[in-house]
Gaussian input, Z-matrix of N, CA and C with variables (Angstrom, degrees):
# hf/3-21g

backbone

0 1
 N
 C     1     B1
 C     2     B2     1     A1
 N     3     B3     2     A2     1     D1
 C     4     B4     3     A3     2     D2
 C     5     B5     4     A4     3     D3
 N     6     B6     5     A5     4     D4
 C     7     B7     6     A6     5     D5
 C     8     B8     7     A7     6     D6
 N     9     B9     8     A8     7     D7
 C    10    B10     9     A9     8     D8
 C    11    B11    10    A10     9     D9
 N    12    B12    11    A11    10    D10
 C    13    B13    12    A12    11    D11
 C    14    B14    13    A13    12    D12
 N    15    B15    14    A14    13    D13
 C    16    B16    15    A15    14    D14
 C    17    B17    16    A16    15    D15
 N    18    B18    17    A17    16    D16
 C    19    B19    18    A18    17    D17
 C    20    B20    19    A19    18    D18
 N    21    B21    20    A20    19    D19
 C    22    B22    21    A21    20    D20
 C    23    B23    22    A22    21    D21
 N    24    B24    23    A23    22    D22
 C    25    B25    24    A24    23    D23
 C    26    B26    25    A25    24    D24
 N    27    B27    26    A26    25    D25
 C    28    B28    27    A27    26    D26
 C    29    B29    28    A28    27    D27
 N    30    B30    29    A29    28    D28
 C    31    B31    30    A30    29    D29
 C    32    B32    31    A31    30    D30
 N    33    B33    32    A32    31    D31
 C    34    B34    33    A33    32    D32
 C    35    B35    34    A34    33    D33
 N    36    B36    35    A35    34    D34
 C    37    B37    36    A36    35    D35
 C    38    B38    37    A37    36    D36
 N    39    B39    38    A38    37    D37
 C    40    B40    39    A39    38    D38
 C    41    B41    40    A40    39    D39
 N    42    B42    41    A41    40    D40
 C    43    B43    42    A42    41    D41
 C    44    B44    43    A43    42    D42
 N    45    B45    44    A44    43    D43
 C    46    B46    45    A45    44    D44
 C    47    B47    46    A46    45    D45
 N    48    B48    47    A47    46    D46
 C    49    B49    48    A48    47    D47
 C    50    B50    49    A49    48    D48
 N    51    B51    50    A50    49    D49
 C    52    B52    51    A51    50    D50
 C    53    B53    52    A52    51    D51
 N    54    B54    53    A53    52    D52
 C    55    B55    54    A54    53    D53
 C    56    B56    55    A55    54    D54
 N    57    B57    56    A56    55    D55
 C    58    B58    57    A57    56    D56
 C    59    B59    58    A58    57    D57
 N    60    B60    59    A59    58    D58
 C    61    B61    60    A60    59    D59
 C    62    B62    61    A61    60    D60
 N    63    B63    62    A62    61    D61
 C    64    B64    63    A63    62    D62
 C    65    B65    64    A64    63    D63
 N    66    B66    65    A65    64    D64
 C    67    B67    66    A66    65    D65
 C    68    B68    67    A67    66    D66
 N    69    B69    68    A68    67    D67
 C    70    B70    69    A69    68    D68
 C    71    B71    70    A70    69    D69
 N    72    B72    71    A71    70    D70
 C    73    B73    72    A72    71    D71
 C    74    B74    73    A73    72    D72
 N    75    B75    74    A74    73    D73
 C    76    B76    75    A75    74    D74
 C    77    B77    76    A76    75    D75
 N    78    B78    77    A77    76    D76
 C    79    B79    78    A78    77    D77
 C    80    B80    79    A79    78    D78
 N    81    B81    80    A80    79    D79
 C    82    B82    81    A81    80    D80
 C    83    B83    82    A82    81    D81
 N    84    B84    83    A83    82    D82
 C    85    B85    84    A84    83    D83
 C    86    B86    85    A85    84    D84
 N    87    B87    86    A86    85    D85
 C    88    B88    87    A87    86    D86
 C    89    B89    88    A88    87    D87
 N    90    B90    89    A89    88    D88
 C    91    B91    90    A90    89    D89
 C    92    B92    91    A91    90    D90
 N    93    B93    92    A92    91    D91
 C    94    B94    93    A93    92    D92
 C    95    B95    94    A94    93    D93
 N    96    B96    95    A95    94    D94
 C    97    B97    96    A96    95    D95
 C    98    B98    97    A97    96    D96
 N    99    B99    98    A98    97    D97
 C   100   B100    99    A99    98    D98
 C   101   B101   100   A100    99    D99
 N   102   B102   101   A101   100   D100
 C   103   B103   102   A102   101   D101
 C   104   B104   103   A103   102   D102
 N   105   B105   104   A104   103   D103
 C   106   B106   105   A105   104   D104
 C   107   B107   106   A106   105   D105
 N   108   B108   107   A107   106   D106
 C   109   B109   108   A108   107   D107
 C   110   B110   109   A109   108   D108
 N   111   B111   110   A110   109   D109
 C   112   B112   111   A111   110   D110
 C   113   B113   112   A112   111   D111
 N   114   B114   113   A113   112   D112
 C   115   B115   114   A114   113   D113
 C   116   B116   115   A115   114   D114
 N   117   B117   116   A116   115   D115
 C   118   B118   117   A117   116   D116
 C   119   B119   118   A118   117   D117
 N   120   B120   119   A119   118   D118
 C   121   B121   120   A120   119   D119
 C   122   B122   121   A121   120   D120
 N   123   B123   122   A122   121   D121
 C   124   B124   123   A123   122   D122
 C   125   B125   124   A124   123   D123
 N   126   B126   125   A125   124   D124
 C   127   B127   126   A126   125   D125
 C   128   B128   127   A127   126   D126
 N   129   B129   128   A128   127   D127
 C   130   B130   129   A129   128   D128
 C   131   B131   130   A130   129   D129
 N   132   B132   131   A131   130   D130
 C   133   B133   132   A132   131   D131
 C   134   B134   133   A133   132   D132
 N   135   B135   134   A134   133   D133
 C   136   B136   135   A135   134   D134
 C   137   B137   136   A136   135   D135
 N   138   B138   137   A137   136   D136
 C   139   B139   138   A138   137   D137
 C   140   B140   139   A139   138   D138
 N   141   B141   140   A140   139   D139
 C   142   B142   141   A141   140   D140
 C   143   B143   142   A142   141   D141
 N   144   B144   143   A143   142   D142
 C   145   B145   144   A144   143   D143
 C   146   B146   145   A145   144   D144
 N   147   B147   146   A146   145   D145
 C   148   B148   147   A147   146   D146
 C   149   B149   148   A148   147   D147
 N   150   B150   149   A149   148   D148
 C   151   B151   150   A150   149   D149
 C   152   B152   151   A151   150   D150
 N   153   B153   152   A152   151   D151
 C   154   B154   153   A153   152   D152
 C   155   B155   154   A154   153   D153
 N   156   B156   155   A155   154   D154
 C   157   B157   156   A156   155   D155
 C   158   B158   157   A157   156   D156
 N   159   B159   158   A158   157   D157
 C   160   B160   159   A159   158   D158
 C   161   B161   160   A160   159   D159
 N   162   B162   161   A161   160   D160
 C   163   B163   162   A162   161   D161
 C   164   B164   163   A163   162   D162
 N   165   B165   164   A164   163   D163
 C   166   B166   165   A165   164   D164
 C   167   B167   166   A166   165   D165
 N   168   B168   167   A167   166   D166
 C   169   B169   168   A168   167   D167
 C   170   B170   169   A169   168   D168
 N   171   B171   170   A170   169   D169
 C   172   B172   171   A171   170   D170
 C   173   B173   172   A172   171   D171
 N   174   B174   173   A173   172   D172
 C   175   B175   174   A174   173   D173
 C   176   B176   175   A175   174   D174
 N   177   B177   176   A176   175   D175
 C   178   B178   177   A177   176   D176
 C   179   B179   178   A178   177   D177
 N   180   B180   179   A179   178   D178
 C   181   B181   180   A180   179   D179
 C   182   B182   181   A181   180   D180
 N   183   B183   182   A182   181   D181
 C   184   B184   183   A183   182   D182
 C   185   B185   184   A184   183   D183
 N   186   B186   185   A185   184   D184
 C   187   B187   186   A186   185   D185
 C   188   B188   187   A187   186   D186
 N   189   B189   188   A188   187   D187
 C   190   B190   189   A189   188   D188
 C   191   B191   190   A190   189   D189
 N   192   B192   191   A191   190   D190
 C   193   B193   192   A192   191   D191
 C   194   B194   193   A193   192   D192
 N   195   B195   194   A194   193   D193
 C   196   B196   195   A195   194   D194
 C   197   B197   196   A196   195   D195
 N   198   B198   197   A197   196   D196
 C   199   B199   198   A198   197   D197
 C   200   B200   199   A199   198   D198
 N   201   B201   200   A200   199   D199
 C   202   B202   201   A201   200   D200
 C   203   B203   202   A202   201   D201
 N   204   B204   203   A203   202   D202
 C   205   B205   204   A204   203   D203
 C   206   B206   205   A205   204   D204
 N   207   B207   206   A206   205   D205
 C   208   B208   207   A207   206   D206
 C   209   B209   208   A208   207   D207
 N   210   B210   209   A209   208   D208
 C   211   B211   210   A210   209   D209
 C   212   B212   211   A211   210   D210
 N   213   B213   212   A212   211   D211
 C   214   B214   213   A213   212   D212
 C   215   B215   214   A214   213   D213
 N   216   B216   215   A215   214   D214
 C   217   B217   216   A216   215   D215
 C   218   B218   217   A217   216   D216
 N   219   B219   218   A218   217   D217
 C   220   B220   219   A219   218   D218
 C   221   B221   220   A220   219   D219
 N   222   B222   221   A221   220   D220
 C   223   B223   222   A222   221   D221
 C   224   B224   223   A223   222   D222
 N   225   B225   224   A224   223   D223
 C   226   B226   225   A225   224   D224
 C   227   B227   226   A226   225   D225
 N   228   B228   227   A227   226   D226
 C   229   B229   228   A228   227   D227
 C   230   B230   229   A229   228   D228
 N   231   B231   230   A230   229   D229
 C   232   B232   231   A231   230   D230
 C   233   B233   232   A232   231   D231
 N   234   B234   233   A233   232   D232
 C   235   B235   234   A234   233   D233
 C   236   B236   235   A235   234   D234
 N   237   B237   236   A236   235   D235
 C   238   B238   237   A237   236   D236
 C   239   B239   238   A238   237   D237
 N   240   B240   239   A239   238   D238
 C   241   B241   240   A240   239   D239
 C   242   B242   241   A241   240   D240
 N   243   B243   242   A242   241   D241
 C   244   B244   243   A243   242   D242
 C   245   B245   244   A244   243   D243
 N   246   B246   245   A245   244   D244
 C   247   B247   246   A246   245   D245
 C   248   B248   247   A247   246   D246
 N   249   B249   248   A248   247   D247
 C   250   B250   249   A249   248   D248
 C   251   B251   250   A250   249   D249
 N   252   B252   251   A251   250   D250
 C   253   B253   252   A252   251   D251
 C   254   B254   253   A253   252   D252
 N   255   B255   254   A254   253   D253
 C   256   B256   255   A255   254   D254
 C   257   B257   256   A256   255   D255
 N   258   B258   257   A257   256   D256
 C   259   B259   258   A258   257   D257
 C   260   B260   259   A259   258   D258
 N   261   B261   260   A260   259   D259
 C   262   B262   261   A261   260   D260
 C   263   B263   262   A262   261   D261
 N   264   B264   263   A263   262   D262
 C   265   B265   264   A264   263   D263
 C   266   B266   265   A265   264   D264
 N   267   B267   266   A266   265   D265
 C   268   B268   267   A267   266   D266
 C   269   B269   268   A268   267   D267
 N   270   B270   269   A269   268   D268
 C   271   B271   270   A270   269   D269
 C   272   B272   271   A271   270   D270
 N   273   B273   272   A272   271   D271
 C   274   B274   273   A273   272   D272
 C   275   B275   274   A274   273   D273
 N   276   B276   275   A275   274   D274
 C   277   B277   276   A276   275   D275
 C   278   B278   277   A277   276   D276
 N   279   B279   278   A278   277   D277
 C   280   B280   279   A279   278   D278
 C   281   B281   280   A280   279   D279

   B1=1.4489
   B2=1.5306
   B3=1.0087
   B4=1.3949
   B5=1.8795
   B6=1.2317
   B7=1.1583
   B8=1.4997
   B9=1.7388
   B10=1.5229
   B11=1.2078
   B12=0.9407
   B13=2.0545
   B14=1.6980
   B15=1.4740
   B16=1.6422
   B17=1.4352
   B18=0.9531
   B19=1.3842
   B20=1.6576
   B21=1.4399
   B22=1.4154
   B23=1.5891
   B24=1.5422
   B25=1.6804
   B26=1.4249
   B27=0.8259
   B28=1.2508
   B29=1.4913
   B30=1.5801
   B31=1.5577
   B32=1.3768
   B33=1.4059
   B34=1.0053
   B35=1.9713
   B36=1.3662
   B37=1.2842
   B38=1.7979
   B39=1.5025
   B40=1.8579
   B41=1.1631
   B42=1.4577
   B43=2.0271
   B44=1.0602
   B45=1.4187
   B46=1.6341
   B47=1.1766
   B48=1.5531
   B49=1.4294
   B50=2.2590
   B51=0.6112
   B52=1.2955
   B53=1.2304
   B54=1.4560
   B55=1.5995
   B56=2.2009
   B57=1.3976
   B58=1.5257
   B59=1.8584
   B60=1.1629
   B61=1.7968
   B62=1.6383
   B63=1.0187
   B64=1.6120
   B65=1.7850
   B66=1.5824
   B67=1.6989
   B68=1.6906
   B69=1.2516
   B70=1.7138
   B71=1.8641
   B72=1.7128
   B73=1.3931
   B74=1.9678
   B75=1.5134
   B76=1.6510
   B77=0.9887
   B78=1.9078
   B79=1.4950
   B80=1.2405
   B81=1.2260
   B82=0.9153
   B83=1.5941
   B84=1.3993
   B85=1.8948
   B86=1.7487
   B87=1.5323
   B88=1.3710
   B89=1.4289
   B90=1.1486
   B91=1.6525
   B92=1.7150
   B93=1.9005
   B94=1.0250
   B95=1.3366
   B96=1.3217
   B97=1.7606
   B98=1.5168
   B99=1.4152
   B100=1.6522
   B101=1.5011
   B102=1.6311
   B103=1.2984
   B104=1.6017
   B105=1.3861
   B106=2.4155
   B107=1.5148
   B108=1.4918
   B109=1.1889
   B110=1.6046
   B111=1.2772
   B112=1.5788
   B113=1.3283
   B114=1.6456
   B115=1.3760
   B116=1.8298
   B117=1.4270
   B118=1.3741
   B119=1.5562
   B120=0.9230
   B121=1.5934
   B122=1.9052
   B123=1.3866
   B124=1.4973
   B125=1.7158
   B126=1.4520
   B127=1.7999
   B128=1.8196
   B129=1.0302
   B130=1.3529
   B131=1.5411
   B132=1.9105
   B133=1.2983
   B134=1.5229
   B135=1.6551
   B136=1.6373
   B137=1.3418
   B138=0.9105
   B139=1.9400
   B140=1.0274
   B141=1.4195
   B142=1.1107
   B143=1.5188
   B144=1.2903
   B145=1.1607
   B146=1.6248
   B147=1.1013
   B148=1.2491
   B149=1.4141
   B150=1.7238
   B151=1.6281
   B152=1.6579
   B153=1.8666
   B154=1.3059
   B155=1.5925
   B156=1.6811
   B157=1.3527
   B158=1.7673
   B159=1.2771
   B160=1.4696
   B161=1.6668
   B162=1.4593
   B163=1.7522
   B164=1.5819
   B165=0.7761
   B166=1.5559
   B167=1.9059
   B168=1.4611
   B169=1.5125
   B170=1.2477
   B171=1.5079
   B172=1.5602
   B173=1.3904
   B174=1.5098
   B175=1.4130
   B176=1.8539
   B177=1.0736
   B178=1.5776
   B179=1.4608
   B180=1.4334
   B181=1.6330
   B182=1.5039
   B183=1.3882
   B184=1.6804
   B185=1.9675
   B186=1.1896
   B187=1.4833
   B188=1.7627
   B189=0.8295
   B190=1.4225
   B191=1.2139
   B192=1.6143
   B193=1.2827
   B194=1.3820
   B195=1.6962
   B196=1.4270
   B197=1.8178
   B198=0.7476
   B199=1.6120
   B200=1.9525
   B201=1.5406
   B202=1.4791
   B203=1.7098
   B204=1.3834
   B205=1.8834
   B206=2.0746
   B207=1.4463
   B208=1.8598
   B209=1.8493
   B210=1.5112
   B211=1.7682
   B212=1.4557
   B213=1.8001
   B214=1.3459
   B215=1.3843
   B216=1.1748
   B217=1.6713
   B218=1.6290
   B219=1.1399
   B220=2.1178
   B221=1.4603
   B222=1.2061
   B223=1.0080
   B224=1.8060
   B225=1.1667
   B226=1.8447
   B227=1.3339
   B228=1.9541
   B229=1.2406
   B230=1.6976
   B231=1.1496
   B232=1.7782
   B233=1.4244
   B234=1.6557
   B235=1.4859
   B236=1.5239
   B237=1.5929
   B238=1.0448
   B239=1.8914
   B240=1.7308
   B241=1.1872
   B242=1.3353
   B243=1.3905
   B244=1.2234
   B245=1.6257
   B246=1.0851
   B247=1.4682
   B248=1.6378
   B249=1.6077
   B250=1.2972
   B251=1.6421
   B252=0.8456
   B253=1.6627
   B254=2.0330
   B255=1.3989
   B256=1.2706
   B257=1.9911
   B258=1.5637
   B259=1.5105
   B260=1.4218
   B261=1.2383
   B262=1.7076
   B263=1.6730
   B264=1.1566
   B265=1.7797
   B266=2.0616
   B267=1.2826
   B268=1.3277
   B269=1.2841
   B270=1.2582
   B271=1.9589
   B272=1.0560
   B273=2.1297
   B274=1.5121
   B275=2.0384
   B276=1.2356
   B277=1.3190
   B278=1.8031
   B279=1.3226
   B280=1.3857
   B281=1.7212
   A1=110.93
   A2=123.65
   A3=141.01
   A4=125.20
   A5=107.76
   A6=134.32
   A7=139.58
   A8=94.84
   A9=93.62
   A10=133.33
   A11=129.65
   A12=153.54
   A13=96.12
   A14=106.02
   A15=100.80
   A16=100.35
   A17=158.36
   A18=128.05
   A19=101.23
   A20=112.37
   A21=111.18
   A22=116.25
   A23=107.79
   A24=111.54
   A25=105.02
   A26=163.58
   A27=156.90
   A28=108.70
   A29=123.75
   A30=133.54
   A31=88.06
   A32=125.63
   A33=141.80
   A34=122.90
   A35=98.43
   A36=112.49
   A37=113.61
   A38=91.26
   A39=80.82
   A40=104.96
   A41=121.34
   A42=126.28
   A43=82.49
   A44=136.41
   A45=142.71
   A46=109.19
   A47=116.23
   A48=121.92
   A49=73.39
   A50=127.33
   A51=123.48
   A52=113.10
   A53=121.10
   A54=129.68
   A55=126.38
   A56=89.75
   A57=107.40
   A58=89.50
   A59=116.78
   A60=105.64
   A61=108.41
   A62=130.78
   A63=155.37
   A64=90.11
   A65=119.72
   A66=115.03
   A67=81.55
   A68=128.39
   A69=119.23
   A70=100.94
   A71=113.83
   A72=105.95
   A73=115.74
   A74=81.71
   A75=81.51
   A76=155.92
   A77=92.41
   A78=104.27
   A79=114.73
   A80=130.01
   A81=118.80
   A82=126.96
   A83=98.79
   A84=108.29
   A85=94.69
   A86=89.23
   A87=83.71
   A88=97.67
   A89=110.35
   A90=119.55
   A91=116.28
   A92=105.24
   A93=112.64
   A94=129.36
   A95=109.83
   A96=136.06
   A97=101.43
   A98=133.57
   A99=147.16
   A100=85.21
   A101=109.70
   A102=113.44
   A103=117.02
   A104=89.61
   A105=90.89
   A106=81.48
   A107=145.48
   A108=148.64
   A109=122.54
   A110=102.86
   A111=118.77
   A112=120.85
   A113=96.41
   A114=113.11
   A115=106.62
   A116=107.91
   A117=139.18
   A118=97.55
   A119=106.09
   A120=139.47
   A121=81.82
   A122=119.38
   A123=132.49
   A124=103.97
   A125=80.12
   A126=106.06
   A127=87.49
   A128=140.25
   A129=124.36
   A130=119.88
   A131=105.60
   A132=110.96
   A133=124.07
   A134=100.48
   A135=116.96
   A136=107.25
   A137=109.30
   A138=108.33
   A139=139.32
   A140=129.37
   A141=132.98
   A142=111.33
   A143=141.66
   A144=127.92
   A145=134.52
   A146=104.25
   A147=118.22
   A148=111.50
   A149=107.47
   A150=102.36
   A151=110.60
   A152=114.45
   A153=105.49
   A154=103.84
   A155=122.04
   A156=101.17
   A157=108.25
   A158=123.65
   A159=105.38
   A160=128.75
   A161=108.25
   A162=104.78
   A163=117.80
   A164=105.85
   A165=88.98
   A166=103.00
   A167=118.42
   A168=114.22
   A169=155.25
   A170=92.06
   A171=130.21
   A172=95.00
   A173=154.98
   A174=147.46
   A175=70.15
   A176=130.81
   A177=107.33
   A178=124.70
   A179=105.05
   A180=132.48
   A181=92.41
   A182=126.40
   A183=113.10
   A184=84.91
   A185=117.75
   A186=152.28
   A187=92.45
   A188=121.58
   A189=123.85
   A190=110.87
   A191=138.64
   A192=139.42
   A193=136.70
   A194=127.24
   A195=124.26
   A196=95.14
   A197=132.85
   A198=121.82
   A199=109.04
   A200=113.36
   A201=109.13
   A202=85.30
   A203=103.40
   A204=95.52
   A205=101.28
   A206=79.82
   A207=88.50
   A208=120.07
   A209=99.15
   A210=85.57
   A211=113.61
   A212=109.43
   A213=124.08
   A214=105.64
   A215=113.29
   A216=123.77
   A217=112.50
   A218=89.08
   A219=115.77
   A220=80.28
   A221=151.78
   A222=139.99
   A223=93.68
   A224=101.73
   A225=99.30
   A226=111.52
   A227=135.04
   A228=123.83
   A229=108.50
   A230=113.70
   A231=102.13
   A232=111.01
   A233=120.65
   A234=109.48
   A235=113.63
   A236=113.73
   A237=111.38
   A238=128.20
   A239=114.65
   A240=132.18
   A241=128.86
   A242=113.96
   A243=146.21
   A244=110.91
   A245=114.25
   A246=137.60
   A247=101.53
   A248=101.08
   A249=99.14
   A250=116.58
   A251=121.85
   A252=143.58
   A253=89.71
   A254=104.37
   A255=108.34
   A256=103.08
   A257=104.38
   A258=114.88
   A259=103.87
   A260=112.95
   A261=114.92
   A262=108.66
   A263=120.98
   A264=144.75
   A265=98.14
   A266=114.06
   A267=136.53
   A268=110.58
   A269=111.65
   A270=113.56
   A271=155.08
   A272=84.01
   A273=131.50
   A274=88.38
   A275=103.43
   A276=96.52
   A277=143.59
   A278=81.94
   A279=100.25
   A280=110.09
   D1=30.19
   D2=-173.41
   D3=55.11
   D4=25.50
   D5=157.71
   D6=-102.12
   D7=49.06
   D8=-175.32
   D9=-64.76
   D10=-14.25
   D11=-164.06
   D12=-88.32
   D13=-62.79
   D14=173.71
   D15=-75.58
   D16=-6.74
   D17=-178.89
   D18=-90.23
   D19=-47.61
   D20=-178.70
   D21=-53.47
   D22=-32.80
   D23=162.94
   D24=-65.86
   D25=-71.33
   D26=-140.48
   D27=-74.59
   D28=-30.36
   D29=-173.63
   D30=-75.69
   D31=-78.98
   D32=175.67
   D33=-15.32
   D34=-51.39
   D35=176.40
   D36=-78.28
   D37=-15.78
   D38=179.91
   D39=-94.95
   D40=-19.40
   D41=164.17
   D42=-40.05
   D43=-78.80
   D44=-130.21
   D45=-54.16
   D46=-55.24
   D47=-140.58
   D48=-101.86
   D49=-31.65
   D50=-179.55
   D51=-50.63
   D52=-64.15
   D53=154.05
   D54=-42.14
   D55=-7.13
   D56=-159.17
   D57=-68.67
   D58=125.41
   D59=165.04
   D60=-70.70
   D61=-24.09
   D62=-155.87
   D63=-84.47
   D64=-1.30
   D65=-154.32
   D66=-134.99
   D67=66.05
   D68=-179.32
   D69=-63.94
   D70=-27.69
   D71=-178.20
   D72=-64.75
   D73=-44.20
   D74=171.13
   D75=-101.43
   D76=14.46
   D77=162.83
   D78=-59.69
   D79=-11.13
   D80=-162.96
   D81=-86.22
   D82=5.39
   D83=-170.59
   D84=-75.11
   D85=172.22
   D86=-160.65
   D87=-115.99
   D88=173.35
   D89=-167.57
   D90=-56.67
   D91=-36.69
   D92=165.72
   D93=-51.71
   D94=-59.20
   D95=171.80
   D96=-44.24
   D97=-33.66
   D98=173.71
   D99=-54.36
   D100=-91.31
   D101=-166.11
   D102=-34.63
   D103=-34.56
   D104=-161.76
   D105=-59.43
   D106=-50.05
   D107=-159.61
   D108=-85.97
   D109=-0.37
   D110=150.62
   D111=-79.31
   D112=-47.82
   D113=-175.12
   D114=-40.83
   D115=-66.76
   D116=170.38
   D117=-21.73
   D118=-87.30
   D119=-170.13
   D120=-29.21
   D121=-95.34
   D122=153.26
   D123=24.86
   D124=-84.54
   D125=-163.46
   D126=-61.45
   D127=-41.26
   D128=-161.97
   D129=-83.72
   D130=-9.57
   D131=168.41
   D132=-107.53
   D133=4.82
   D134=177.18
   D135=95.18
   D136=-16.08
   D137=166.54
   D138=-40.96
   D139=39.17
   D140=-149.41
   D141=-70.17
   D142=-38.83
   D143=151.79
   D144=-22.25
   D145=-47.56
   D146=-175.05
   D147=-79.51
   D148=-45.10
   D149=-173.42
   D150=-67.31
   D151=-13.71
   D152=-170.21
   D153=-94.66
   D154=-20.44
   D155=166.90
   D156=-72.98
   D157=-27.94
   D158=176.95
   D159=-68.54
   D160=-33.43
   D161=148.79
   D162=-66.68
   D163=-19.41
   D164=-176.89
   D165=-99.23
   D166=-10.06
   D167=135.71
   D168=-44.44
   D169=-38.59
   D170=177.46
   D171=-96.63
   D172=-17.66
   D173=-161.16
   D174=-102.99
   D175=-80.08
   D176=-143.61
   D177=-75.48
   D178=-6.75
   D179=172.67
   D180=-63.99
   D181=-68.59
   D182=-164.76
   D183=-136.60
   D184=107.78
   D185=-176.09
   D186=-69.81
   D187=-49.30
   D188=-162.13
   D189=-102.99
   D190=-2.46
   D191=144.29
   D192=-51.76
   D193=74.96
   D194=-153.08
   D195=-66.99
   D196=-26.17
   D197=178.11
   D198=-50.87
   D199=-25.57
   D200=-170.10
   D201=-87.41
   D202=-34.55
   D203=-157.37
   D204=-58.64
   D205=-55.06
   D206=179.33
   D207=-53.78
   D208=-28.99
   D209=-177.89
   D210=-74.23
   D211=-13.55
   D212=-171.15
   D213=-94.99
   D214=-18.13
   D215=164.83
   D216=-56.26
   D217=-62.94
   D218=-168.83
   D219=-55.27
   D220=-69.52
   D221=-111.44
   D222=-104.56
   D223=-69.20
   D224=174.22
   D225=-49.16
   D226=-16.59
   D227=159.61
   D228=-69.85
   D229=-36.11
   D230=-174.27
   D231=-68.89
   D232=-31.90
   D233=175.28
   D234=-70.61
   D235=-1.22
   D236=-176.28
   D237=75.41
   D238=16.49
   D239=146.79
   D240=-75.40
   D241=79.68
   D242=161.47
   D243=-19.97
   D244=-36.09
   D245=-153.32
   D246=-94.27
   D247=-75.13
   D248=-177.06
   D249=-79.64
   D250=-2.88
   D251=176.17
   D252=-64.93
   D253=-65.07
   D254=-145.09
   D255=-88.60
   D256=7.28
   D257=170.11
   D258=-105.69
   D259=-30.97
   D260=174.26
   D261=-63.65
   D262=-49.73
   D263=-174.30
   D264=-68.45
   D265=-30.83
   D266=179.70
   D267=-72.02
   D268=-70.70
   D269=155.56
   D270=8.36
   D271=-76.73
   D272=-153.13
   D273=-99.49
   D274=-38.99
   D275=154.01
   D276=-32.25
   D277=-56.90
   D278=-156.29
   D279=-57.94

């Protein structure tokens, strides 16, 4: 939404407090949910390499989470892989 600087602060800041021992509620995210928020992070600096191995970190970490299948969707549709776009969207289905 054309706020990349705050969004990458805000991803960034929930790593933090996520890792925080002082955060017993949010230790509790899961390693996947880390990656989906790398992924993010990724996608918000154009990295697209990177954001698609970190969804597809987060896709085999929790398989049945359509939020990892779809960010890995969005993302192989913007490089314009038709292919892996439409096995990610295939997934997230299921």
């Amino acid at each position: 939404m054309g706020e990349t600087a705050e969004a990458i602060e805000i991803y960034e800041s929930a790593l933090s407090v996520e890792t925080s021992p002082s955060s017993p509620l949010l230790a509790k995210v899961s390693e996947a949910t880390r990656h989906h928020i790398l992924g993010l992070i990724a996608v918000c600096q154009g990295e697209t390499e990177a954001a698609i191995m970190a969804f597809e970190s987060a896709t085999s970490l929790e398989p049945s989470n359509p939020s990892h299948w779809q960010a890995l969707g969005k993302v192989q549709m913007e490089r314009e892989d038709v292919v892996a776009a439409r096995c990610a969207f295939d997934a997230f289905c299921r």
